[in-house]
MARBA-3410 file (N, C-alpha, C, O; in Angstrom, 1 decimal):
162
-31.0,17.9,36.2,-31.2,16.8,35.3,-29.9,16.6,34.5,-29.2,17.6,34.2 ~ -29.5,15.6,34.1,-27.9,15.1,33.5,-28.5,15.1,32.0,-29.5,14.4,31.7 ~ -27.7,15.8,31.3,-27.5,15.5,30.0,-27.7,14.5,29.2,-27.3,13.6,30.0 ~ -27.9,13.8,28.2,-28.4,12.5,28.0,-26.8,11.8,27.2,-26.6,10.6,27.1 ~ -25.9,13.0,26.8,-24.3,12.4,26.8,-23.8,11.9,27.7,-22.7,11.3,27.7
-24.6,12.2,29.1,-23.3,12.1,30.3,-23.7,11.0,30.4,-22.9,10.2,30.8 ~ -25.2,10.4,30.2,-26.1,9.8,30.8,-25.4,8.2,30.2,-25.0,7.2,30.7 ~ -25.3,8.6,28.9,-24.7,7.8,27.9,-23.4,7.0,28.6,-23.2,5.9,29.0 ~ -22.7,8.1,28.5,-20.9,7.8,29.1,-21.4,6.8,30.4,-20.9,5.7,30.3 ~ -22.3,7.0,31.7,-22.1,6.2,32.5,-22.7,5.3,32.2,-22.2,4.3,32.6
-24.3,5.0,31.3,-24.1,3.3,30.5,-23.3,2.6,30.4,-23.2,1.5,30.9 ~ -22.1,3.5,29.7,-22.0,2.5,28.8,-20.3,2.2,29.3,-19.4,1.7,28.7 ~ -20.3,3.0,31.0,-18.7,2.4,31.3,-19.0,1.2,32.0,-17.9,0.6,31.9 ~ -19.7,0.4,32.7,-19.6,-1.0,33.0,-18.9,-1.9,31.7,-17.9,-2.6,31.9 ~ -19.7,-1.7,30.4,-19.2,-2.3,29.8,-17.6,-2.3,29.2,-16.9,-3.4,28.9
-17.2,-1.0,28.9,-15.6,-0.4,29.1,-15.1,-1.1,29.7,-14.4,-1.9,29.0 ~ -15.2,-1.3,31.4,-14.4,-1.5,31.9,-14.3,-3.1,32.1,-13.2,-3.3,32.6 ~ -15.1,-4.3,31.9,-15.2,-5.5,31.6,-14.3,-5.5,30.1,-13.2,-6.1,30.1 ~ -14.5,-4.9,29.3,-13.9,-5.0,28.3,-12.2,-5.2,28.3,-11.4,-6.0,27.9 ~ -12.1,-3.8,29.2,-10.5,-3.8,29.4,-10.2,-4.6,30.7,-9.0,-4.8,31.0
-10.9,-5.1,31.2,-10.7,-5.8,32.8,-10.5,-7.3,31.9,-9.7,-8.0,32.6 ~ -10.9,-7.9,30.7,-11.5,-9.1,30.0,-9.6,-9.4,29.7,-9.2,-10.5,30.1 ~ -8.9,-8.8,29.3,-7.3,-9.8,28.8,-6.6,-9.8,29.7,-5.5,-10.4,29.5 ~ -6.9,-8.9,31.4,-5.6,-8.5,32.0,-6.4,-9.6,33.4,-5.8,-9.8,34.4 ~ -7.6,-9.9,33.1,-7.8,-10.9,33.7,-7.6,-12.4,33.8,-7.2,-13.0,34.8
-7.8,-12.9,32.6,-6.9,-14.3,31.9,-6.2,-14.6,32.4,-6.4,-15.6,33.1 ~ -4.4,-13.6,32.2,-3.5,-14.9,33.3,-3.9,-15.1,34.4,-3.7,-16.3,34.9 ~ -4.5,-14.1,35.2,-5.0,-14.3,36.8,-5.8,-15.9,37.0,-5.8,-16.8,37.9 ~ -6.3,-15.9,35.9,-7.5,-16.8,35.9,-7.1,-18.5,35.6,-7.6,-19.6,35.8 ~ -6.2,-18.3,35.1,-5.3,-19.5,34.3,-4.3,-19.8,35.5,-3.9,-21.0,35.4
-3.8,-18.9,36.7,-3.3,-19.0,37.3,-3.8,-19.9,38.8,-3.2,-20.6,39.6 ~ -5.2,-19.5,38.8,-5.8,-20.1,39.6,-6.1,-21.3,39.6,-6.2,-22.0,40.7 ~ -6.5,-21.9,38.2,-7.2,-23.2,37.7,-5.7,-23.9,37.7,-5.8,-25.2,37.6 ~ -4.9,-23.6,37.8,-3.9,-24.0,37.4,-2.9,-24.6,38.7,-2.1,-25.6,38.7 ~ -3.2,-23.9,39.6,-2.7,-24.1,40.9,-1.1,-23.8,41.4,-0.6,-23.8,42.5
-0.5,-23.6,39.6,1.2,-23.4,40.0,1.4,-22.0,40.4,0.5,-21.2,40.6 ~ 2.4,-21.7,40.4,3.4,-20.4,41.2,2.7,-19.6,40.1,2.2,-20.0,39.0 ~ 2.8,-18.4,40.7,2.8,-17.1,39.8,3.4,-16.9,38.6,2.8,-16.2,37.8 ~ 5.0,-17.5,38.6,6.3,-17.5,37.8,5.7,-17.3,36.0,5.6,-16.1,35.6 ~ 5.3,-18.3,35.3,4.6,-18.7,34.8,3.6,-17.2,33.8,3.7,-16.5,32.8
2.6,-17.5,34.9,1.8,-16.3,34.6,2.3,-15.0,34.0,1.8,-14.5,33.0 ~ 3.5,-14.3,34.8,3.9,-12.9,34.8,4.9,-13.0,33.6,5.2,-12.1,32.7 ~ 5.3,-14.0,33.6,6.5,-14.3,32.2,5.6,-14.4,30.8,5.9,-13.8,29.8 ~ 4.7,-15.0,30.8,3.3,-14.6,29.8,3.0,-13.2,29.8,3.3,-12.6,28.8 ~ 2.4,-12.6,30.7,2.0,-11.4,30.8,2.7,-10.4,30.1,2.2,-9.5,29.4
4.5,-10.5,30.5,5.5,-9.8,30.0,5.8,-9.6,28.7,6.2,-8.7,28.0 ~ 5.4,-11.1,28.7,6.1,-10.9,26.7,4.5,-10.9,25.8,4.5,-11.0,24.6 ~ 3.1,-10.8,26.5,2.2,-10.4,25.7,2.4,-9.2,24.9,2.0,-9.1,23.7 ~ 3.1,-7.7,25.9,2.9,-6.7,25.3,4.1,-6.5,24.7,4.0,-5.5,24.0 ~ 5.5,-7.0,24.8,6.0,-7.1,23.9,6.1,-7.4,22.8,7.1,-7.1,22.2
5.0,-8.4,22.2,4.6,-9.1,20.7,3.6,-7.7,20.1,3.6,-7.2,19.0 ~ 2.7,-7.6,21.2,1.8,-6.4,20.6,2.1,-5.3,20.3,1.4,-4.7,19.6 ~ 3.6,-4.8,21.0,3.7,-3.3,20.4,4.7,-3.7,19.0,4.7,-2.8,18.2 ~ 5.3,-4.6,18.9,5.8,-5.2,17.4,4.8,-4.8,16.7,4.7,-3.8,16.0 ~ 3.8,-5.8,17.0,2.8,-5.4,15.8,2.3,-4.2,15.4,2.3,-3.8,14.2
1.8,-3.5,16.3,1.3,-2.0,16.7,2.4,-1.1,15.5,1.8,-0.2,14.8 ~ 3.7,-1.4,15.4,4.6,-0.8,15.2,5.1,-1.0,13.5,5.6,-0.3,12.6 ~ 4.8,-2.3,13.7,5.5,-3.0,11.9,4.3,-2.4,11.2,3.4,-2.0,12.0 ~ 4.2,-2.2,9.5,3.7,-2.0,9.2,3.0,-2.8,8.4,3.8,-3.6,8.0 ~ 1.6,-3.0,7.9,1.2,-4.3,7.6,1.7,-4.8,6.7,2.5,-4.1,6.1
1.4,-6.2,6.1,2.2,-6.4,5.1,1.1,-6.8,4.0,0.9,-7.9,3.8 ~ 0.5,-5.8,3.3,-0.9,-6.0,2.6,-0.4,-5.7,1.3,0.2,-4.7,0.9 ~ -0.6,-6.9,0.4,-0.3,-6.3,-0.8,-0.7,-5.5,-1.8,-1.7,-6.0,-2.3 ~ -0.3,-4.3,-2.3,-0.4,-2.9,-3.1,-1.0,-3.7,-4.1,-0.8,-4.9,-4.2 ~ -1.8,-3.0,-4.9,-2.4,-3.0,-5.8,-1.5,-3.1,-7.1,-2.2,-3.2,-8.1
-0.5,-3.0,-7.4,0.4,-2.8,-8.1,1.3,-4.3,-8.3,1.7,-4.9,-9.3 ~ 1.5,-4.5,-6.9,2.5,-5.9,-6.6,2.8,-6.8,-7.5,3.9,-7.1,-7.7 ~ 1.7,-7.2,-8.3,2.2,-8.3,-9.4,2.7,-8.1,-10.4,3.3,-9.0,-11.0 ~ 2.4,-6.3,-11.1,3.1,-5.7,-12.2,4.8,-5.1,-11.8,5.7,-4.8,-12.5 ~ 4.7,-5.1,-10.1,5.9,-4.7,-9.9,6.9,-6.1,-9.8,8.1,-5.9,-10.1
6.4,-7.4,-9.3,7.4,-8.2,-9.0,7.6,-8.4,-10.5,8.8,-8.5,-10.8 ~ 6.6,-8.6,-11.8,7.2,-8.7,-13.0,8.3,-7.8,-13.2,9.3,-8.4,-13.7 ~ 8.4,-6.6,-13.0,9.1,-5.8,-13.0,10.5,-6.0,-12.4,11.6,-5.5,-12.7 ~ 10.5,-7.1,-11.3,11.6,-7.0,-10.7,12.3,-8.2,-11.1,13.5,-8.3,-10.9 ~ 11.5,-9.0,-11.8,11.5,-10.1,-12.6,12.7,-9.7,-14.1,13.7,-10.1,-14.7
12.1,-9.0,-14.2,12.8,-8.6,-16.0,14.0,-7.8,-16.4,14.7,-7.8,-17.4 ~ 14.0,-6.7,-14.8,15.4,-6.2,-14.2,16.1,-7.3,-13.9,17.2,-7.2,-14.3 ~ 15.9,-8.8,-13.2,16.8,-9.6,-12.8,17.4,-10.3,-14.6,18.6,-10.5,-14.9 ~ 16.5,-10.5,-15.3,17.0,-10.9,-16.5,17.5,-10.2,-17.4,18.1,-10.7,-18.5 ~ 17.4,-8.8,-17.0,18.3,-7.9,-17.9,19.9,-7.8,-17.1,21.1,-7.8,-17.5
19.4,-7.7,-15.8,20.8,-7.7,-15.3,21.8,-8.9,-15.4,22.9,-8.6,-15.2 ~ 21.5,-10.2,-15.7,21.6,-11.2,-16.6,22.4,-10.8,-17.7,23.6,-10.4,-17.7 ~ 21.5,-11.1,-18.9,21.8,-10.6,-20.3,22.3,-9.4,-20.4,22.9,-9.3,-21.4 ~ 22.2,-8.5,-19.8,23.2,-7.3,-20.2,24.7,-7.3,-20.2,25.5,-6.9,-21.0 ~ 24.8,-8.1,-18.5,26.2,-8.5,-18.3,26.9,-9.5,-19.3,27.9,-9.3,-20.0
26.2,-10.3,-19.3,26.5,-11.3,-20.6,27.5,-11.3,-21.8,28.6,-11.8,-22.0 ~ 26.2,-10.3,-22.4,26.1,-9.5,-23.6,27.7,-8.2,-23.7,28.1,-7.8,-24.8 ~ 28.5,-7.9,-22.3,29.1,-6.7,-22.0,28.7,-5.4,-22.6,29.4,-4.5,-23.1 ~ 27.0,-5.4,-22.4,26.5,-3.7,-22.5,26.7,-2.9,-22.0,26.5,-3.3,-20.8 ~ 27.1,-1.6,-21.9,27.7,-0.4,-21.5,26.4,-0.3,-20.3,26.8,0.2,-19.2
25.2,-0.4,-20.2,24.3,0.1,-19.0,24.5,-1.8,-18.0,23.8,-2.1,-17.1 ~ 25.3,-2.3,-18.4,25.2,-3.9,-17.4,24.9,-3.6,-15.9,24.0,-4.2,-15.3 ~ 25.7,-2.6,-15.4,26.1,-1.7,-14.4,24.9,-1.8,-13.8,24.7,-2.2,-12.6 ~ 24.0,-1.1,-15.0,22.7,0.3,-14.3,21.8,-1.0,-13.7,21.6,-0.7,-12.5 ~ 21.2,-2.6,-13.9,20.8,-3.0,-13.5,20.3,-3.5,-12.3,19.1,-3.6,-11.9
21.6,-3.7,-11.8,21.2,-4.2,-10.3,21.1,-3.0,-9.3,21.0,-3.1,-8.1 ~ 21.3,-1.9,-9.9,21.3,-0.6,-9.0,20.3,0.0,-9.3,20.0,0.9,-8.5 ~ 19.6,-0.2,-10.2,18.1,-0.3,-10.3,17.2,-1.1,-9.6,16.0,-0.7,-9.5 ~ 17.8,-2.6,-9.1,16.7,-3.2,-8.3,17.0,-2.9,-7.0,16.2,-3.2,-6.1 ~ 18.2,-2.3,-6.8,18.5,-1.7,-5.0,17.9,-0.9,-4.9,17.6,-0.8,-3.7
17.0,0.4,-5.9,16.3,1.3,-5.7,15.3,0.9,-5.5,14.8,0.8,-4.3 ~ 14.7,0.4,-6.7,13.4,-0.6,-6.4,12.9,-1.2,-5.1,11.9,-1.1,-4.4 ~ 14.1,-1.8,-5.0,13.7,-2.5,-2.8,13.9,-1.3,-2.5,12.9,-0.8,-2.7 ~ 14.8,-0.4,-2.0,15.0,0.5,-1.4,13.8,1.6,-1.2,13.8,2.5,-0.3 ~ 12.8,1.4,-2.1,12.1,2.7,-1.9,10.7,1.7,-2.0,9.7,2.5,-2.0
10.1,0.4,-2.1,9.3,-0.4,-2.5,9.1,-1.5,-0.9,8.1,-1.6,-0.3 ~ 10.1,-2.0,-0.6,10.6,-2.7,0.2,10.4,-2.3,1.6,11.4,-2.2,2.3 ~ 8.7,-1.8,2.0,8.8,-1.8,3.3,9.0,-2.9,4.2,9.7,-2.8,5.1 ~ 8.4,-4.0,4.0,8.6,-4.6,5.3,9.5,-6.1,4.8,9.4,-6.5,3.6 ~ 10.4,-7.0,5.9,11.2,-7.8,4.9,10.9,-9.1,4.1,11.6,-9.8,3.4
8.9,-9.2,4.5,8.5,-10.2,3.4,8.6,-9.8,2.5,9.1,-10.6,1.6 ~ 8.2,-8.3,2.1,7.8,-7.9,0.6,9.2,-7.3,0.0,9.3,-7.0,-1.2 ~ 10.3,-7.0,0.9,11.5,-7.3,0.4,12.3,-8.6,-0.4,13.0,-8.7,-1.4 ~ 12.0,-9.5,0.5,11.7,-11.1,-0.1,10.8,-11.4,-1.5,11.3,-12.2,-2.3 ~ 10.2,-11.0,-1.7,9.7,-11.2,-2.7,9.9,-10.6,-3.9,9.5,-11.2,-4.9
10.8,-9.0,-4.0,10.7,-8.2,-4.6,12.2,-9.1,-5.3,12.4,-9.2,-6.5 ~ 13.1,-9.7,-4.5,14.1,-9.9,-4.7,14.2,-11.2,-5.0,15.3,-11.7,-5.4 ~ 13.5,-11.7,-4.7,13.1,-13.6,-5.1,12.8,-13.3,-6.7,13.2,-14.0,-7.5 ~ 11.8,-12.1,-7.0,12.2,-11.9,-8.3,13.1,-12.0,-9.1,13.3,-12.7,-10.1 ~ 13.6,-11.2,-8.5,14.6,-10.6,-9.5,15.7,-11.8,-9.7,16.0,-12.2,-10.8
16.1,-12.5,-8.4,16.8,-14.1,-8.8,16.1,-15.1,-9.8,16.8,-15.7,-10.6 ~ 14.7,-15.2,-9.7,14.0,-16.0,-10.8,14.6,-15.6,-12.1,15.3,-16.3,-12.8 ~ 14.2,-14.1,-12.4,14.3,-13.4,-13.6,16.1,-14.0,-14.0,16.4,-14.8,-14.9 ~ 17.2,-13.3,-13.0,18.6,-13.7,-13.7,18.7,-15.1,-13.5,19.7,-15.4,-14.3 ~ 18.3,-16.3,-13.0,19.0,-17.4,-12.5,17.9,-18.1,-14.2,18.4,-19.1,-14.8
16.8,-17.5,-14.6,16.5,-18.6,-15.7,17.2,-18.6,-16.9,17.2,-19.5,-17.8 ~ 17.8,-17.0,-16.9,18.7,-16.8,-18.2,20.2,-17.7,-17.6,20.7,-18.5,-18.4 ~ 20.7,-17.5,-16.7,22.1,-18.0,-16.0,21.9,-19.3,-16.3,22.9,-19.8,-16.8 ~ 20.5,-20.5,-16.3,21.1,-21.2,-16.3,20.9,-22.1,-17.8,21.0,-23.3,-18.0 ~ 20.5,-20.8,-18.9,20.6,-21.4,-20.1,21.4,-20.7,-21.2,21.5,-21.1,-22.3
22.0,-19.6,-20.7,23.1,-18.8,-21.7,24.0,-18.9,-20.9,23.9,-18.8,-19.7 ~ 25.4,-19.3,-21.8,26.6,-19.1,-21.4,27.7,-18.0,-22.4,28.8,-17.6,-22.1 ~ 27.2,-18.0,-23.0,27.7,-16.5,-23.9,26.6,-15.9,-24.3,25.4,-16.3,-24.1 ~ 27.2,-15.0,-25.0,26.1,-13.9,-25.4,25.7,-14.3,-27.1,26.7,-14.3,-27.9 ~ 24.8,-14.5,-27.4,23.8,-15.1,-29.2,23.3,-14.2,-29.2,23.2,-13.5,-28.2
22.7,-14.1,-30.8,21.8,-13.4,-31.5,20.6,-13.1,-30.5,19.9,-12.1,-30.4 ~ 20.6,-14.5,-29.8,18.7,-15.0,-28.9,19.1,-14.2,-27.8,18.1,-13.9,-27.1 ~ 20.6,-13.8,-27.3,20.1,-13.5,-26.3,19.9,-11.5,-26.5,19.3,-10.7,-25.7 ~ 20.4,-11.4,-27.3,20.2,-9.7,-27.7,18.8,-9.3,-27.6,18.2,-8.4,-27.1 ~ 18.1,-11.0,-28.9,16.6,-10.4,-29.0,15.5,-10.2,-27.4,14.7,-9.3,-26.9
16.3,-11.5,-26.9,15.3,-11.7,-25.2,15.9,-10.1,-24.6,15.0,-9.4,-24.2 ~ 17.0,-9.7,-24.6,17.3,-8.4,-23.8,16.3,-7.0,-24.1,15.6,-6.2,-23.4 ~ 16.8,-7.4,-26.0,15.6,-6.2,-26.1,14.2,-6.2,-26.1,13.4,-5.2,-26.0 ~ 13.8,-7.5,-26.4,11.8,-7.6,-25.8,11.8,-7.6,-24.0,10.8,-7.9,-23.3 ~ 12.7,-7.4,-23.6,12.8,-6.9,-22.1,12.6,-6.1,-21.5,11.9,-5.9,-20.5
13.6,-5.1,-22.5,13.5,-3.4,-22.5,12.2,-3.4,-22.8,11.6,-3.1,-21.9 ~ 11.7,-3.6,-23.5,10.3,-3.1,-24.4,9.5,-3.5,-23.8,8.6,-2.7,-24.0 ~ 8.9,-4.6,-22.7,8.6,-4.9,-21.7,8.5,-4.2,-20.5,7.5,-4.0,-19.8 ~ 9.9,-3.8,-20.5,9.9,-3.2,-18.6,9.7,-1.6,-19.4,9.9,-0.8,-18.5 ~ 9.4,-1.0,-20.4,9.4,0.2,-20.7,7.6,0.1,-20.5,7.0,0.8,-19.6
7.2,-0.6,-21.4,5.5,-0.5,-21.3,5.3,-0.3,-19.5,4.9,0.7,-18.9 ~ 6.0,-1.7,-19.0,5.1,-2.0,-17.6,5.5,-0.6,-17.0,4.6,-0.2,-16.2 ~ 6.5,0.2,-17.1,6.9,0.9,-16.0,6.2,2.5,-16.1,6.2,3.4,-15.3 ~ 5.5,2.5,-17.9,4.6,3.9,-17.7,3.6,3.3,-17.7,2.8,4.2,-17.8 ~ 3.0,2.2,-17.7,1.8,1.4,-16.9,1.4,1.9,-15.7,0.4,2.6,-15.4
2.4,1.5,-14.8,3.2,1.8,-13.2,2.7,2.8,-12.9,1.8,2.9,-12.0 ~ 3.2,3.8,-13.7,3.4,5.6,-13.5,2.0,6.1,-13.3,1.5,6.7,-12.3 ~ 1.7,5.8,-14.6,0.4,6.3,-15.3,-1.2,5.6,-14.4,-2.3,6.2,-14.5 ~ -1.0,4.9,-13.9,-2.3,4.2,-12.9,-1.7,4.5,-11.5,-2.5,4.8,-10.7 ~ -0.5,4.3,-11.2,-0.3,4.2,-9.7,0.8,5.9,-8.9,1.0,6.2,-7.8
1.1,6.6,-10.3,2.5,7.4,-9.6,1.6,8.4,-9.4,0.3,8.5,-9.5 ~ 2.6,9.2,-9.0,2.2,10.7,-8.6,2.1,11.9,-9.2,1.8,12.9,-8.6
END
């Protein structure tokens, strides 16, 4: 008497094998209705599984739970890196080497690279294109920045770090 696992496994391989028999049959099938050369078909075939192991391989591009406190984030580094330079503050420097980390260690895949960094252009290009020296206004906007990216970033820490 056969075991009622084994019994199982040969159920249930007809359907297995329809299953996997079901995509590798298509171009065959398309080939026939179709009436042209082979050519066609095998050139489809070829680059099916080269799209699929891309995918297989990239990693998804699902956005973190974090994402919108971090593009702020990447947002407020672009406007400090802005106004710091501006201003000739001694950390002008630390900014943009701050948001190379940020992508650098944030920036898996290169939409959410794009984005991290479309920030950070929003953030300097809205100060760029209304200070041209450094004012009173723009010290105050620098330092409600700091005080900004200081909250958001033990925000960050404190719900999402390690």
């Amino acid at each position: 008497m056969r075991r009622p696992a084994t019994l199982l496994c040969l159920l249930a391989l007809p359907y297995l094998l329809a299953l996997l028999a079901g995509p590798v049959a298509a171009p065959a099938q398309a080939q026939q209705r179709s009436g042209r050369s082979g050519a066609p078909a095998r050139e489809a075939a070829k680059e099916a599984p080269k799209d699929a192991s891309k995918d297989a391989t990239a990693p998804a591009d699902v956005p973190a739970p974090y994402d919108r406190d971090l593009l702020r984030m990447s947002e407020i580094i672009g406007a400090l890196a802005f106004l710091r330079n501006l201003c000739a503050a001694p950390d002008a420097a630390d900014w943009p080497a701050r948001m190379k980390a940020l992508i650098d260690s944030e920036g898996v895949t290169p939409a959410r690279r794009d984005r991290l960094a479309g920030a950070y252009n929003r953030g300097y290009r809205g100060y760029a294109l209304t200070y041209r020296v450094c004012t009173p206004a723009a010290h105050e906007a620098a330092a409600r920045y700091v005080a900004e990216g200081d909250r958001l970033s033990h925000a960050l820490a404190g719900r999402f770090g390690g």
